[in-house]
Biopython code that builds the backbone (N, CA, C, O; Angstrom):
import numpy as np
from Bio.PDB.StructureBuilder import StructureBuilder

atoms = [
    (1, "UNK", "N", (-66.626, -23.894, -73.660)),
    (1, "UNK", "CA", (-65.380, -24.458, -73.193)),
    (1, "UNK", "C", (-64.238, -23.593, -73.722)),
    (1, "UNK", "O", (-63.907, -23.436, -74.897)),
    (2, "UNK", "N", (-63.700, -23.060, -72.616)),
    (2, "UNK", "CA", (-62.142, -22.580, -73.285)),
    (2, "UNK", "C", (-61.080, -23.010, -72.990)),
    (2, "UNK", "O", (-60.975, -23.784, -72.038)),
    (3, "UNK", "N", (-60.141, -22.669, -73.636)),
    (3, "UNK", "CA", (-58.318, -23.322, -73.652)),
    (3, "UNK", "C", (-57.350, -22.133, -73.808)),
    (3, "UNK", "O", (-57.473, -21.164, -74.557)),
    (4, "UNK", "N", (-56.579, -22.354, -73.131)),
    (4, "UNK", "CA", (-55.636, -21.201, -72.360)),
    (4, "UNK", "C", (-54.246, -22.427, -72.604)),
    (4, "UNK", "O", (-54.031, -23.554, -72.159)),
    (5, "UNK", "N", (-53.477, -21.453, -73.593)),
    (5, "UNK", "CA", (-52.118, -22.026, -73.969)),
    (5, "UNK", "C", (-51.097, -20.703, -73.831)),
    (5, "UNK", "O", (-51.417, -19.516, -73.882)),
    (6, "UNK", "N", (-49.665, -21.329, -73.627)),
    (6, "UNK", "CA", (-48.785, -20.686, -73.628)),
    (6, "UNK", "C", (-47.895, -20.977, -72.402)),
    (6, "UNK", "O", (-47.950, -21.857, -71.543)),
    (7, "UNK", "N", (-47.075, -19.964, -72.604)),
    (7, "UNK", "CA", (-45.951, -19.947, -71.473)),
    (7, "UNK", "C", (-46.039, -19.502, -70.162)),
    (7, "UNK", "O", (-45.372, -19.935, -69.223)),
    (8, "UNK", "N", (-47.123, -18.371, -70.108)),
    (8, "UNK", "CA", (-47.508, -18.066, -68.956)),
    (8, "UNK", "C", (-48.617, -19.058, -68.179)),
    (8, "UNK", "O", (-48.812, -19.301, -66.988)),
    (9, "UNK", "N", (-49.072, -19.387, -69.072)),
    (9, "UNK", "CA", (-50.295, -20.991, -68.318)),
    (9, "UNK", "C", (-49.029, -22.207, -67.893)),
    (9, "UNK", "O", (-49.019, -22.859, -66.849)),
    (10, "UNK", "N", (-48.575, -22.243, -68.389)),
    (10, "UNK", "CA", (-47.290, -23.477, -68.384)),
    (10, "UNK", "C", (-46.626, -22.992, -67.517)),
    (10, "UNK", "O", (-46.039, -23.949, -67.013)),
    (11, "UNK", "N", (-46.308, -22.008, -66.957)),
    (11, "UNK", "CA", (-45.544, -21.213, -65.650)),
    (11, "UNK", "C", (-46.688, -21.444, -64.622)),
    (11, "UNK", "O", (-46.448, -21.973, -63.537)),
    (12, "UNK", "N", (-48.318, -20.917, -65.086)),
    (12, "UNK", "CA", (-49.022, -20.930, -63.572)),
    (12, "UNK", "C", (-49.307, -22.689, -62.723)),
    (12, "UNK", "O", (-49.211, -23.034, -61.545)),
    (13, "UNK", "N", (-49.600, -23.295, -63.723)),
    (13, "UNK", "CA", (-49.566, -25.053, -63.872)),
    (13, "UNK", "C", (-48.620, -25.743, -62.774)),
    (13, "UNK", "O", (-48.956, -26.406, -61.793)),
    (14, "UNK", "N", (-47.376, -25.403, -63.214)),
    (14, "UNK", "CA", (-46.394, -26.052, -62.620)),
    (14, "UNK", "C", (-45.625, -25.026, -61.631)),
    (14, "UNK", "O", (-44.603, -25.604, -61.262)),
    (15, "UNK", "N", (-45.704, -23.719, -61.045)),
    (15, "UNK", "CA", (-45.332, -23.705, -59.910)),
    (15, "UNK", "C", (-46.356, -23.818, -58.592)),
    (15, "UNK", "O", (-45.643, -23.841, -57.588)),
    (16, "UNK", "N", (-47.472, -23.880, -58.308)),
    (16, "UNK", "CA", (-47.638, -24.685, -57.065)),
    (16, "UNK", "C", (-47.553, -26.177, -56.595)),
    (16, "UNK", "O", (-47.867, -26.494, -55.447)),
    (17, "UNK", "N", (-47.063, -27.188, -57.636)),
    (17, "UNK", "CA", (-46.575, -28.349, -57.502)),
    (17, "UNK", "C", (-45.232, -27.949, -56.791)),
    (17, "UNK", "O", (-45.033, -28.712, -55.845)),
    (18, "UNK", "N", (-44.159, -26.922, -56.944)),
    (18, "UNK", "CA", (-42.937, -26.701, -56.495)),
    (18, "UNK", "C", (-43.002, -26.264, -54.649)),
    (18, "UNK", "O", (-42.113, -26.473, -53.824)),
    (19, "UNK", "N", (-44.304, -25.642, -54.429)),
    (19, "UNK", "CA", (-44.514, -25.686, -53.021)),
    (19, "UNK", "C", (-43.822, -26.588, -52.117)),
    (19, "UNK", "O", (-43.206, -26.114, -51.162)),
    (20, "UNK", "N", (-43.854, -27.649, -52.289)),
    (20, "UNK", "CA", (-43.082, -29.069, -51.453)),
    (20, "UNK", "C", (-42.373, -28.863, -51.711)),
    (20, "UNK", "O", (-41.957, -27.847, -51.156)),
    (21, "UNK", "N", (-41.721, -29.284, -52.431)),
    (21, "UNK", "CA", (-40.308, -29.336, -52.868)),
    (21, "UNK", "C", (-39.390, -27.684, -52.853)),
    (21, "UNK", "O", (-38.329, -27.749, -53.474)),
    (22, "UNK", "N", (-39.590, -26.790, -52.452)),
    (22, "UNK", "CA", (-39.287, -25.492, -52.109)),
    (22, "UNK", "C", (-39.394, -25.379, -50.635)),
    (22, "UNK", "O", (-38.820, -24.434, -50.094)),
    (23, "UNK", "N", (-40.235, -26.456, -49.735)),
    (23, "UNK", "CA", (-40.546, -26.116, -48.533)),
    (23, "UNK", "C", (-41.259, -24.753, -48.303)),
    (23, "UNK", "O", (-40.856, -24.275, -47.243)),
    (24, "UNK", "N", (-42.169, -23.962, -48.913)),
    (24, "UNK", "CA", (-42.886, -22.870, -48.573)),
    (24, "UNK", "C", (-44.496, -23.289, -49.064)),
    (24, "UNK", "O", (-44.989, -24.365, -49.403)),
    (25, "UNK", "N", (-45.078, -21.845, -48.922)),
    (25, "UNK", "CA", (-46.868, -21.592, -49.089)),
    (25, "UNK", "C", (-46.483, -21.447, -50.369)),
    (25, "UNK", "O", (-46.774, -22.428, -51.052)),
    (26, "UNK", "N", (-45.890, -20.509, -50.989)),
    (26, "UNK", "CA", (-46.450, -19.997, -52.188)),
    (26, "UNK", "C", (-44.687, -19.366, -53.103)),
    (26, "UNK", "O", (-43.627, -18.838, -52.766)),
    (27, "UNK", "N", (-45.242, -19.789, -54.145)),
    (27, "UNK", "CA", (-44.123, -19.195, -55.433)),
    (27, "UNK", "C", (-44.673, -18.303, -55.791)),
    (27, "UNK", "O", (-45.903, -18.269, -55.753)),
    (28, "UNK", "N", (-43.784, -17.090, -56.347)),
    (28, "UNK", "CA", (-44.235, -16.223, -57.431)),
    (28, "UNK", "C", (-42.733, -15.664, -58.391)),
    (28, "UNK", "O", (-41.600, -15.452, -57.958)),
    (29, "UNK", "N", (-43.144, -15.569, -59.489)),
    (29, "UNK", "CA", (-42.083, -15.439, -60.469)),
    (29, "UNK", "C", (-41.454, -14.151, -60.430)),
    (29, "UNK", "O", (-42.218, -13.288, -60.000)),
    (30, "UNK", "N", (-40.407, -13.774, -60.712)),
    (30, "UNK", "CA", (-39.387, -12.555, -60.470)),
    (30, "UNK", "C", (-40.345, -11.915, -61.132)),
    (30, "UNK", "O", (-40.614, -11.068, -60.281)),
    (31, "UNK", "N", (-41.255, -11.631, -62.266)),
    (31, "UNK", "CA", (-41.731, -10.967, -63.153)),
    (31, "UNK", "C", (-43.398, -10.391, -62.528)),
    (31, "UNK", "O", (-44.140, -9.446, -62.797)),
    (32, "UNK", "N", (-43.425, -11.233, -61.844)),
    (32, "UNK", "CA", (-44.694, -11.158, -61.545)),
    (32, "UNK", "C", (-44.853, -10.307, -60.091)),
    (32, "UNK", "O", (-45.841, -9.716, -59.656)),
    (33, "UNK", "N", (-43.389, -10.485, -59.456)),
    (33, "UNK", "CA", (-42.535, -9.832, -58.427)),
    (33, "UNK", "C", (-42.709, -8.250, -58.750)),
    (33, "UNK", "O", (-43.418, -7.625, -57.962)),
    (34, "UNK", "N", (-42.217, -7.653, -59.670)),
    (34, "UNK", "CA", (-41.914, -6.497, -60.264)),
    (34, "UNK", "C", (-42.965, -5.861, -61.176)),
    (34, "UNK", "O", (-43.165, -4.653, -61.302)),
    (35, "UNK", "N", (-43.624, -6.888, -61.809)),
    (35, "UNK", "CA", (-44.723, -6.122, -62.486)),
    (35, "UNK", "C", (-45.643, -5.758, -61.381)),
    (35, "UNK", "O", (-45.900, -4.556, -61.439)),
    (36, "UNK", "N", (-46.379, -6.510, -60.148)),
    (36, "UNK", "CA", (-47.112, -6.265, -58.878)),
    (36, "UNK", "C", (-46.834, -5.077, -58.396)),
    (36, "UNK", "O", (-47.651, -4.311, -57.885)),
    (37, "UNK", "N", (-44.827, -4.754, -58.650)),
    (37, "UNK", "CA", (-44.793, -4.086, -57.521)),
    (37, "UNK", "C", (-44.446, -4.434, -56.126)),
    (37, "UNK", "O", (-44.319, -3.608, -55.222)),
    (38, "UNK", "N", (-44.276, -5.947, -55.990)),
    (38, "UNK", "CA", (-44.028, -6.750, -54.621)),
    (38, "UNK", "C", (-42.533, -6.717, -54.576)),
    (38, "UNK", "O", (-41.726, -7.171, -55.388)),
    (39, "UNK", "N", (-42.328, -6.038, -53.374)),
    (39, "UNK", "CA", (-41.017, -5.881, -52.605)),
    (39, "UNK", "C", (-40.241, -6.667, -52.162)),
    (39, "UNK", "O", (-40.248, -6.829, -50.942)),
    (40, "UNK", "N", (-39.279, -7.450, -53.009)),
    (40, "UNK", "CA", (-39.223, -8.903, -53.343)),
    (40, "UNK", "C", (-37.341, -9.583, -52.114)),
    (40, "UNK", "O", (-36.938, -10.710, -51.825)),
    (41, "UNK", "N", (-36.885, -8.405, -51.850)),
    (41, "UNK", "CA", (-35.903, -8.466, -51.534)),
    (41, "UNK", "C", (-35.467, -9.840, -50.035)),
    (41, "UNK", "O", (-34.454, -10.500, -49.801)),
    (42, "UNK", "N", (-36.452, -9.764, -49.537)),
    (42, "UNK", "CA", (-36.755, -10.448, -48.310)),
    (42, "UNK", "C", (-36.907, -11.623, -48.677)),
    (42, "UNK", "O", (-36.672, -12.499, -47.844)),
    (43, "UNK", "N", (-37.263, -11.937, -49.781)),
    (43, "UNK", "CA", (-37.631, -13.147, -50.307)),
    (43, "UNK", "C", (-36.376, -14.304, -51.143)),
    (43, "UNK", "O", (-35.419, -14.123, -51.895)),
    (44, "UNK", "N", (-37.019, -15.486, -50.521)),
    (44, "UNK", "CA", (-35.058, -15.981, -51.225)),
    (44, "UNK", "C", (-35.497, -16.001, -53.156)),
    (44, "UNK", "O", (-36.603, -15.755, -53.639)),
    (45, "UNK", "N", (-34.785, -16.210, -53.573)),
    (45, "UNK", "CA", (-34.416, -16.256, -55.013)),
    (45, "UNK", "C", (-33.694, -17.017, -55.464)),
    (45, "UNK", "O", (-32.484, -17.023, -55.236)),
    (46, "UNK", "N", (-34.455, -18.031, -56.401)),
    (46, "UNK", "CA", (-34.175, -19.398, -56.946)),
    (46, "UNK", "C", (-34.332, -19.150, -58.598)),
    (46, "UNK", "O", (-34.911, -18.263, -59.226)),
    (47, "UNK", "N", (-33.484, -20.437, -59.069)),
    (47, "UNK", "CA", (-33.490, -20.754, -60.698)),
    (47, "UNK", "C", (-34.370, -22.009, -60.484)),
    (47, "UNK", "O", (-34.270, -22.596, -59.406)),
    (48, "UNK", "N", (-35.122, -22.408, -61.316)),
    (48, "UNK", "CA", (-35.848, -23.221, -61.134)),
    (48, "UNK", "C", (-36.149, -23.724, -62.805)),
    (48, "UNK", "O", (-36.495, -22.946, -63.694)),
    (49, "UNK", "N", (-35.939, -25.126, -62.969)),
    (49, "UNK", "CA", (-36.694, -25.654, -64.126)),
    (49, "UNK", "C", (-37.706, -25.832, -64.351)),
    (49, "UNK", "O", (-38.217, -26.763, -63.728)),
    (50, "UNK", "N", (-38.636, -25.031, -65.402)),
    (50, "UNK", "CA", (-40.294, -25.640, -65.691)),
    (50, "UNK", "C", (-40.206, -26.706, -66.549)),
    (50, "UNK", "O", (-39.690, -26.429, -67.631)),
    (51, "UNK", "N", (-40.516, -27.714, -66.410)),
    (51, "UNK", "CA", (-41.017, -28.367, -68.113)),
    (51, "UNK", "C", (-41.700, -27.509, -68.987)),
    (51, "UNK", "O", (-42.560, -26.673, -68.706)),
    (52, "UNK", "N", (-41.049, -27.915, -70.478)),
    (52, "UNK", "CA", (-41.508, -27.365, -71.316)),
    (52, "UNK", "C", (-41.121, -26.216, -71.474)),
    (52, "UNK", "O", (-41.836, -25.521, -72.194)),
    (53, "UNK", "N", (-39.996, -25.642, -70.941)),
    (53, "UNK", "CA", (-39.262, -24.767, -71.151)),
    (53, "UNK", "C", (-37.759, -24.446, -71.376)),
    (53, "UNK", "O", (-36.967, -25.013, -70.623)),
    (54, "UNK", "N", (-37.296, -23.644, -72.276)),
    (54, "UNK", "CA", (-35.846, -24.227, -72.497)),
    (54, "UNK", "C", (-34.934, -23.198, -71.347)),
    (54, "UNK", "O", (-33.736, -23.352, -71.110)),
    (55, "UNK", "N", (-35.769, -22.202, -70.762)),
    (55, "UNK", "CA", (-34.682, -21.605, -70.004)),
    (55, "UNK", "C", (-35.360, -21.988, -68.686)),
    (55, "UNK", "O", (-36.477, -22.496, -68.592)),
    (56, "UNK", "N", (-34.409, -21.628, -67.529)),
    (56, "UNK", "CA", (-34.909, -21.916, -66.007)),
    (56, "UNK", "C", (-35.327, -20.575, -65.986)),
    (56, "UNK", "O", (-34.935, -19.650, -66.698)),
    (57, "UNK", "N", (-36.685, -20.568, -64.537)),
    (57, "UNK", "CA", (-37.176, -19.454, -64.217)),
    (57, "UNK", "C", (-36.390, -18.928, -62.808)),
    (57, "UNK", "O", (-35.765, -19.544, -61.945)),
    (58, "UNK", "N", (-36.677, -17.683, -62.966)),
    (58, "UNK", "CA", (-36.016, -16.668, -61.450)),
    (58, "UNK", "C", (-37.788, -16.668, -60.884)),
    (58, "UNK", "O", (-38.815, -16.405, -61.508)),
    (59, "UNK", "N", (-37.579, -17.066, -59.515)),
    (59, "UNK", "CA", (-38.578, -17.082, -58.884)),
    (59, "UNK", "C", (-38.164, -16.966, -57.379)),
    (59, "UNK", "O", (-37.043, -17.192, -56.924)),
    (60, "UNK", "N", (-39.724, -16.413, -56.418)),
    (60, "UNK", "CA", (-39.291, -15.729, -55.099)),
    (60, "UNK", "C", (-40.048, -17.004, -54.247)),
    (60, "UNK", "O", (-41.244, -17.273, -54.363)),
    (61, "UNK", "N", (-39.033, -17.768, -53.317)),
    (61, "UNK", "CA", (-39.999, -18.922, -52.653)),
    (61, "UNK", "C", (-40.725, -18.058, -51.295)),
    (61, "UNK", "O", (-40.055, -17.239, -50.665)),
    (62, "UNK", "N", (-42.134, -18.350, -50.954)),
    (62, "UNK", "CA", (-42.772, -17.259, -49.676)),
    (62, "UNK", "C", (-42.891, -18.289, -48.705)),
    (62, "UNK", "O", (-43.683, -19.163, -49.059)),
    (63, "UNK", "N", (-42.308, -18.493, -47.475)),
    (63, "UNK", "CA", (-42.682, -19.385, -46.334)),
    (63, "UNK", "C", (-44.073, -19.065, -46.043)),
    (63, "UNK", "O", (-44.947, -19.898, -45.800)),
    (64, "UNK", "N", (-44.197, -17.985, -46.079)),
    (64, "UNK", "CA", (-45.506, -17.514, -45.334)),
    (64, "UNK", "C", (-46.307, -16.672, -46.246)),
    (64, "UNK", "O", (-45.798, -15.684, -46.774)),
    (65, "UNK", "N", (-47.939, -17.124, -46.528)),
    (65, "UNK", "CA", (-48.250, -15.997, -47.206)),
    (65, "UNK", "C", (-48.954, -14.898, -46.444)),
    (65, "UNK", "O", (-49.684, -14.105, -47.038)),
    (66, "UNK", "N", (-48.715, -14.825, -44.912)),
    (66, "UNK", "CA", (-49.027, -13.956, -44.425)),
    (66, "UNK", "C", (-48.151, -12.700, -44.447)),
    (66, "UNK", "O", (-48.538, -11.554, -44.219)),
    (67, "UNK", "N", (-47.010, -13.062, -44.733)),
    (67, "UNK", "CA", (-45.744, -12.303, -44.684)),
    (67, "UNK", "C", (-45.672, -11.383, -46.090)),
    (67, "UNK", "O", (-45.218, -10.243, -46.198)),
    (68, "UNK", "N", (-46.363, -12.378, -47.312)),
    (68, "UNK", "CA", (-46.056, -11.956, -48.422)),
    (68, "UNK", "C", (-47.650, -10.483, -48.141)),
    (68, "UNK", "O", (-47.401, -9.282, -48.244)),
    (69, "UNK", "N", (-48.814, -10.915, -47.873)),
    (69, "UNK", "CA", (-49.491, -9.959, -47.728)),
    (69, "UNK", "C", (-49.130, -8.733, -46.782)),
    (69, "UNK", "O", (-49.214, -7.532, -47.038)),
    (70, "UNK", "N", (-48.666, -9.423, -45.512)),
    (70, "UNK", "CA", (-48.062, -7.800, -45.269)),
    (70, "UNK", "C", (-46.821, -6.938, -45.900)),
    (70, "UNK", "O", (-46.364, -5.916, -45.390)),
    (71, "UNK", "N", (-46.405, -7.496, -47.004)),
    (71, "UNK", "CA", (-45.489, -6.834, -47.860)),
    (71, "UNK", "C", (-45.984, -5.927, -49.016)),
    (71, "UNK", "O", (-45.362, -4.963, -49.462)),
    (72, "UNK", "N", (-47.124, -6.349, -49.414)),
    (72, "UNK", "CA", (-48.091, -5.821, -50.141)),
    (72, "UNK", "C", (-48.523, -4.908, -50.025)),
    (72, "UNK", "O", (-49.308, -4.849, -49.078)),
    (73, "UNK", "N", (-48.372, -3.874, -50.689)),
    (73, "UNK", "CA", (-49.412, -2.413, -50.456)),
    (73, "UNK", "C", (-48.337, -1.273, -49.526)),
    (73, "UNK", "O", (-48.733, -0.144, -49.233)),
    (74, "UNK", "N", (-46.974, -1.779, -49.148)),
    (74, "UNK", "CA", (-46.603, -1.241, -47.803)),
    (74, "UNK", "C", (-45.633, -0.612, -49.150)),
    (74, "UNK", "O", (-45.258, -1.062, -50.232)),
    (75, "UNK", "N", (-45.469, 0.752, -48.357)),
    (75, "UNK", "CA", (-44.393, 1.455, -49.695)),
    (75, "UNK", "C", (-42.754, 1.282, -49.108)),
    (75, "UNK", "O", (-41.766, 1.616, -49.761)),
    (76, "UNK", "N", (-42.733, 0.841, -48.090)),
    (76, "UNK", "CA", (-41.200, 0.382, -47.996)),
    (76, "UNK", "C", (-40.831, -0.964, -48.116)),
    (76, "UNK", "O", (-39.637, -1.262, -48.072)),
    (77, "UNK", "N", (-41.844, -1.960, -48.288)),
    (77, "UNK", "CA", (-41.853, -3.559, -48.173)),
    (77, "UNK", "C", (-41.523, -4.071, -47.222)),
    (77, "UNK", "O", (-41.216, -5.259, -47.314)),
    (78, "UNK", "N", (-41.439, -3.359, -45.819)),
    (78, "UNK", "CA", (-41.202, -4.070, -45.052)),
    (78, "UNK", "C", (-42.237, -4.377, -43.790)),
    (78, "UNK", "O", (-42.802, -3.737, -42.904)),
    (79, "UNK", "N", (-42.148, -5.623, -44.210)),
    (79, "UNK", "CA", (-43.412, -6.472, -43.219)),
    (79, "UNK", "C", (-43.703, -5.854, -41.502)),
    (79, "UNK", "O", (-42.785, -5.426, -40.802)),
    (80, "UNK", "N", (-44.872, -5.914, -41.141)),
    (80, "UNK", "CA", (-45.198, -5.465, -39.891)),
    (80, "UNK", "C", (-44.755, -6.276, -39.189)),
    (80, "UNK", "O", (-44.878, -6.169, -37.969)),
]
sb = StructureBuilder()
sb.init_structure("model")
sb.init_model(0)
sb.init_chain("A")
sb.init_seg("    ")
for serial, (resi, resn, name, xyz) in enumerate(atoms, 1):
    if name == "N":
        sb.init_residue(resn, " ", resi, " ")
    sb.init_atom(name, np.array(xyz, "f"), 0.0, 1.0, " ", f" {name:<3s}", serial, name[0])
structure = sb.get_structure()
């Protein structure tokens, strides 16, 4: 049995509950945006409160994660 603590588990936890309430498929965090490499510009950009955290997060809401995959891998980010 293992246990996985911290801030980054406490970030993965609680943003696909924000799905609804964002109206999209999928969240991903500004950080996670830039460390990927995902071409984030197209994407809207929100402050968002986690529990259990004292600052709000910068995060990219994706209507579509078909959209977010064709953004992926493409060296100008812009979707087919």
């Amino acid at each position: 049995v293992f246990t996985a603590l911290g801030d980054a588990v406490n970030v993965a936890a609680r943003l696909p509950d924000m799905t609804k309430t964002l109206a999209c498929e999928a969240i991903i965090s500004e950080e996670v945006c830039t460390t990927a490499g995902v071409p984030a510009a197209d994407l809207p950009r929100q402050e968002v409160a986690i529990r259990g955290r004292d600052e709000p997060l910068t995060v990219r809401a994706v209507k579509s994660v078909r959209a977010l995959a064709a953004l992926v891998g493409k060296p100008d980010g812009v979707a087919a």
